[in-house]
C-alpha positions in Angstrom: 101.3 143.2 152.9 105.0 143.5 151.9 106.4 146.4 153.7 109.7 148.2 152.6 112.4 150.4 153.1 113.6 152.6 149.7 116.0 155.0 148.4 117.2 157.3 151.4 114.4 155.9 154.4 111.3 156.4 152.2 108.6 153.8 153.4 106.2 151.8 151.2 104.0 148.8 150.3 103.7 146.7 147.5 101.3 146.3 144.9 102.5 143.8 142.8 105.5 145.1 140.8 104.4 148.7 142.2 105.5 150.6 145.4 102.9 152.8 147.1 104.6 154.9 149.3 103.4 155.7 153.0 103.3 158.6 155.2 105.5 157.7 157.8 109.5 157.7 158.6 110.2 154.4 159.1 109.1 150.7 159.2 109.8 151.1 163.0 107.2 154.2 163.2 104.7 151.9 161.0 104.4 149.4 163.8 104.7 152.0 166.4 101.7 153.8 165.0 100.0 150.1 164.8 100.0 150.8 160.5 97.6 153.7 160.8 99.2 155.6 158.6 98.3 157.4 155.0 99.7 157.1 151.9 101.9 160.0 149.9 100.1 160.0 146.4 103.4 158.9 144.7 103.6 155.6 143.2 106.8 154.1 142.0 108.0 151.1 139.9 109.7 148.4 142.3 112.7 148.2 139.8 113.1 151.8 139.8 114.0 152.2 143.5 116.7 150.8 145.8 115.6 148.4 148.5 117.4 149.3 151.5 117.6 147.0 155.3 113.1 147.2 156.0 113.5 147.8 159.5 116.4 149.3 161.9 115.2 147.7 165.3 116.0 149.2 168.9 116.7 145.7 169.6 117.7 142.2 168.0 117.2 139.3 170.1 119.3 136.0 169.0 118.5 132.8 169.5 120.7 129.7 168.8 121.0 126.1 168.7 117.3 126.0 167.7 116.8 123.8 165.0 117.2 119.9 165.9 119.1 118.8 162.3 121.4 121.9 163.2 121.7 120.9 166.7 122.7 117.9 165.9 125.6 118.4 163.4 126.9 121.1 165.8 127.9 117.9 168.3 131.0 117.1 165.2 132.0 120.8 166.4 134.9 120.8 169.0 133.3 123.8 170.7 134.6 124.1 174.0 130.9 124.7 175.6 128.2 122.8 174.0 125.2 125.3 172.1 122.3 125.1 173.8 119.1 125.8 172.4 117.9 128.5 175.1 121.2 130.5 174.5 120.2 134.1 173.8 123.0 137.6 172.7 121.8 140.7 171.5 123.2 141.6 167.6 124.3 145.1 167.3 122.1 146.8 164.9 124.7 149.0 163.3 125.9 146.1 161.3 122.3 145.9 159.5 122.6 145.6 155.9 120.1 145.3 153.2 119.4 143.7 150.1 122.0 143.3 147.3 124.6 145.2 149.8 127.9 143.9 150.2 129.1 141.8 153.3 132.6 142.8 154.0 135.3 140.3 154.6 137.5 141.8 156.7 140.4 139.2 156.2 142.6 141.0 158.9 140.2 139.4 161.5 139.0 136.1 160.2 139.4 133.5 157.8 136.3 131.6 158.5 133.6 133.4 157.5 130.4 131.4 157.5 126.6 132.1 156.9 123.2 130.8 158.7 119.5 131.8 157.1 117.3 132.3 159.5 113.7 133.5 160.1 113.5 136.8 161.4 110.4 137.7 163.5 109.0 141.3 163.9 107.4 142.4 166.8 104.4 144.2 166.7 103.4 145.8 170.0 105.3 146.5 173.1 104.9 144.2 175.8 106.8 142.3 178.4 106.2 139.0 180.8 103.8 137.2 178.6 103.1 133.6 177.7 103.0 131.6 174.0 99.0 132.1 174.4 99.7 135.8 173.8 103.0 135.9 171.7 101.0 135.8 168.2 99.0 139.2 169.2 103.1 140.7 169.3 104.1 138.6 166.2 103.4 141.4 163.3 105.7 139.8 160.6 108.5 138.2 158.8 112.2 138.7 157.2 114.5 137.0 156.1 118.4 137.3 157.8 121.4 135.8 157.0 123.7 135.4 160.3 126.8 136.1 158.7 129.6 134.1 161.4 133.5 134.6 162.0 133.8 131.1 162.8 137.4 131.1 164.1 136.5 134.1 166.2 133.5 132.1 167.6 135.9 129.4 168.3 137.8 131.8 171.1 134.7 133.4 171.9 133.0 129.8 172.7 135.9 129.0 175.5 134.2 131.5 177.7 130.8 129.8 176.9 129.4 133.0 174.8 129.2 134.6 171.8 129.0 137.7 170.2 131.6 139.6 168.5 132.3 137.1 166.0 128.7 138.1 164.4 127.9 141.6 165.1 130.9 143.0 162.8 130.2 146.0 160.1 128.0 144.1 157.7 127.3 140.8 159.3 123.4 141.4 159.3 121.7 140.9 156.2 118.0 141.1 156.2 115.4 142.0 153.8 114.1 142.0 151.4 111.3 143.0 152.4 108.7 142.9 155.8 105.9 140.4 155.0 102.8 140.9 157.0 101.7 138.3 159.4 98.3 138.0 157.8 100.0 136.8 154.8 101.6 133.7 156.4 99.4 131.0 156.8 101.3 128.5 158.9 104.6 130.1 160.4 105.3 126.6 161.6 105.5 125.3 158.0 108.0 127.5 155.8 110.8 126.0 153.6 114.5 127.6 154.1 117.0 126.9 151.7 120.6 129.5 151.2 122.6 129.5 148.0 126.1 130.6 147.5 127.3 130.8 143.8 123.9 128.9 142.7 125.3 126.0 145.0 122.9 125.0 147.6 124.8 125.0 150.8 121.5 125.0 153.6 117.6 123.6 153.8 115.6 122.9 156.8 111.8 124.0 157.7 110.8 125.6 160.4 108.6 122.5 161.1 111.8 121.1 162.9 112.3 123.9 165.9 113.1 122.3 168.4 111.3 125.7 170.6 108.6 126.8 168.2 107.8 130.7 167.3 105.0 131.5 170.5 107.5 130.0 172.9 110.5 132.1 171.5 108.7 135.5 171.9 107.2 134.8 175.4 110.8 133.6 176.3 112.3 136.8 175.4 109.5 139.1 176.4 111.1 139.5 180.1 113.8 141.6 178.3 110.7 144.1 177.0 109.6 144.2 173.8 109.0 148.2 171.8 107.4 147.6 168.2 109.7 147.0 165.7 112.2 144.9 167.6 113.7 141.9 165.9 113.8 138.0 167.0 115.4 135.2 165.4 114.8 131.8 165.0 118.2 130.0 165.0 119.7 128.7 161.8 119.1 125.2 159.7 121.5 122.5 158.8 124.5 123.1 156.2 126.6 125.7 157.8 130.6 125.5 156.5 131.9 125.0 159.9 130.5 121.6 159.9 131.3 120.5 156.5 134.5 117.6 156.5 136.3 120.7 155.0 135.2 123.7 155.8 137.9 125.7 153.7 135.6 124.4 151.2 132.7 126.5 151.8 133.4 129.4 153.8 132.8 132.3 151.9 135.1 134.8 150.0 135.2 137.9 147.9 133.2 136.8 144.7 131.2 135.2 146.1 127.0 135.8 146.1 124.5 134.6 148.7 121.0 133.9 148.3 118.7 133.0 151.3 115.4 132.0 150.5 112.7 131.4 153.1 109.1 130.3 151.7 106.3 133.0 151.4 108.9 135.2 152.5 111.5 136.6 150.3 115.1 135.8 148.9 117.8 138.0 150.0 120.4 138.4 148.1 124.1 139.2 149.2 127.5 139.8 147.5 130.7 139.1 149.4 133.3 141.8 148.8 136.7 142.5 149.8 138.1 144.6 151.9 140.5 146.2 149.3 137.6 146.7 147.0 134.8 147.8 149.6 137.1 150.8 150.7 140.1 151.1 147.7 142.6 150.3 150.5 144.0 147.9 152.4 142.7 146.1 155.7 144.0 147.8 158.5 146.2 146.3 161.1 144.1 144.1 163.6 143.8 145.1 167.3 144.5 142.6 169.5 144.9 142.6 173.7 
């Protein structure tokens, strides 16, 4: 099943280019209600509504450093800590957006603003202290999400050995386009990722190569308690800008369009968007301390 989110919070399924709405108030009340829930009677033409974000979460678990081709080209980085694969921030789910919404560049705070396709796991059921025997009864689905980075922000962030800030700013949390059922994904362990910017592909990787596969990852966060709905992520694949030999070269700007494409999964697409254009002024003055 390919769950969504449409117009102002309506909730529906798809049936092939047809949306069959459902009686319930979110995505987040579907899972909550373990998808017992009726259908409205109305049935709508997928191109006639607007796909919004499929899922505000109470909580967004990151992971980083997971992906052994990405771990590995992070070493030409000169972080000041090293990104270990069991690292682990929340994202603030304000910045959610969803597909074909614009990512903001807010130039008065970075210049390096980079992007990371990830897998996006949804949990299911509540639950807490569990093993990677259990995790797949939690596991209720899939999305994609795009891990929108200020890179030079990072970069400070990174001399106290965390992060955070530099990706949970207004807009930095693309995901969509959909919710794709867990019964619908034959092998989680075998998906192809590949992100676009401008046609240009920029990221590819499999989820074959984590180096800590899905199971583990939702037993190793279920001490923080899971409620249905919540969101985990997988880390990000080779082909980042802050890597490249120069990274001025890739990072993104105003104009610019994003694609991230995850096998059996979705594409979600993404504009980049000025400041000056996404509000018809000009950036404000940047607090610093």
């Amino acid at each position: 099943m390919k769950l969504i989110t449409f117009d102002e919070g309506r909730v529906g399924r798809l049936d092939g280019d047809d949306v069959i709405e459902l009686d319930v108030p979110s995505t987040r009340a579907f899972f909550e209600r373990e998808g017992r829930v009726g259908e409205t009677g109305e049935r709508l033409k997928l191109d006639q509504v607007r796909l919004r974000a499929p899922i505000r979460p109470r909580k967004f678990f990151h992971t980083a450093g997971n992906f052994a081709d990405h771990h590995e080209e992070l070493q030409a980085v000169n972080w000041s800590h090293p990104v270990h694969k069991g690292i682990v921030f929340f994202q603030n789910v304000d910045a959610i957006i969803g597909p074909d919404e614009p990512v903001v560049h807010p130039e008065h705070l970075t210049e390096e603003l980079d992007y990371e396709i990830e897998l996006a796991v949804i949990i299911g059921r509540p639950g807490k202290f569990f093993g990677p025997e259990q995790a797949t009864e939690h596991i209720a689905g899939f999305t994609v999400f795009n891990d929108i980075t200020a890179r030079d922000i990072q970069r400070r962030e990174m001399e106290s050995g965390v992060f955070s800030f530099s990706k949970a700013i207004d807009t930095f949390c693309p995901i969509g386009p959909w919710i794709v059922t867990a019964d619908e994904i034959e092998d989680m362990q075998d998906l192809a990722l590949q992100l676009r910017v401008n046609g240009e592909v920029r990221q590819t990787g499999h989820t074959g190569q984590m180096r800590v596969s899905i199971p583990h990852l939702v037993a190793y966060h279920s001490p923080q308690v899971y409620s249905a709905g919540d969101i985990i992520t997988t880390g990000t694949v080779s082909g980042v800008a802050a890597v490249q030999p120069n990274p001025f070269d890739f990072y993104l700007r105003p104009g610019d369009v994003i694609e991230a494409e995850i096998e059996g999964v979705g594409v979600l697409r993404n504009p980049v968007v000025s400041w000056q254009d996404a509000y018809g002024e000009p950036a404000p003055e940047r607090v610093g301390w």
